[in-house]
N, C-alpha and C positions, 0 to 999 in steps of 0.2 A: 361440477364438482362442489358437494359443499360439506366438505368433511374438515373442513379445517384449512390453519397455517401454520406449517411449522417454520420457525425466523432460528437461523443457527448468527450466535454471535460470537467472533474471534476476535483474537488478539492478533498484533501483527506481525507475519513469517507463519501462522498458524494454518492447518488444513480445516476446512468444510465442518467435516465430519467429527474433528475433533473442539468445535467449538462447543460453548452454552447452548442448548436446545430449550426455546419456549415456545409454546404453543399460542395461537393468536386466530381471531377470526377477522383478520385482510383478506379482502378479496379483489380490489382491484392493483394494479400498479402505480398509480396514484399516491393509495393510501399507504403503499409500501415504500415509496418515495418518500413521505413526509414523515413516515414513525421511524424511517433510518435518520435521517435528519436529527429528528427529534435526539434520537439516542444517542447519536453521534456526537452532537451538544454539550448532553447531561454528560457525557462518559469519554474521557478523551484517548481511554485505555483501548477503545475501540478501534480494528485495523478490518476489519470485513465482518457485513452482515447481507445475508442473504436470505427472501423468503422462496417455501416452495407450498402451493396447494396442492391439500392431500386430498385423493377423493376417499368416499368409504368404503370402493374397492380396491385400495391401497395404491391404485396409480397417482404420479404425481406429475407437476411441472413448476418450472422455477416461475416465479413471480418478476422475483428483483432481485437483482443484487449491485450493493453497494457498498465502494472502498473508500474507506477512510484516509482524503488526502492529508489531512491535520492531525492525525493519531499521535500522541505522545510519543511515539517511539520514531516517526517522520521527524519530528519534529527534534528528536534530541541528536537526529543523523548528520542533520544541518550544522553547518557552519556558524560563525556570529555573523557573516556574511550575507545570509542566504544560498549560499551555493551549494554544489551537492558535493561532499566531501570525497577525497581520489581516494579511487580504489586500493586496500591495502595489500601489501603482499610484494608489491613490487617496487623496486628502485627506481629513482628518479636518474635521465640521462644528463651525467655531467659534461659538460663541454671541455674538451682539453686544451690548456695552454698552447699555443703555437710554441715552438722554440725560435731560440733569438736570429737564427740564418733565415727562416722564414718571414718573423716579423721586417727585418733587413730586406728582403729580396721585396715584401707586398710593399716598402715605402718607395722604393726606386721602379717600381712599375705604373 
């Protein structure tokens, strides 16, 4: 195949398809390894890049692809902790008081 590479670049929660399309002449895995890097670097708005080789008879295959652990948008989901922040939407289970016959009865046992 040597019709090229198209490198689709998203943002993160973004589809494929609906990313940046630039055209590139990568051809091995490698090289696709290190210009994601690279990119991923320069650009922190970066959440997936993936290449695919096109042949000139319009067949393709994926190259690479690669997700952005550090993407600005990973990174603002976080905690000041590091931890990965709880899921929202749902209540936290609060623990009920015993009442005081109960408290009573668990100290004399």
């Amino acid at each position: 195949m040597s019709g090229g590479t198209e490198i689709y670049i998203c943002k993160p929660g973004q589809e494929i398809k609906q990313g940046k399309l630039e055209y590139g002449s990568i051809a091995t895995r490698e090289e696709a390894t290190a210009d994601a890097e690279r990119r991923s670097r320069a650009d922190s708005s970066i959440g997936l890049i993936a290449y695919y080789s096109v042949g000139e008879d319009g067949s393709f295959r994926s190259l690479y692809t690669y997700e952005n652990k550090r993407s600005a948008e990973a990174r603002r989901r976080r905690s000041f902790d590091g931890r990965e922040p709880r899921p929202s939407g749902g209540s936290r289970k609060v623990a009920k008081k015993r009442s005081l016959l109960r408290r009573l009865l668990a100290a004399f046992s």
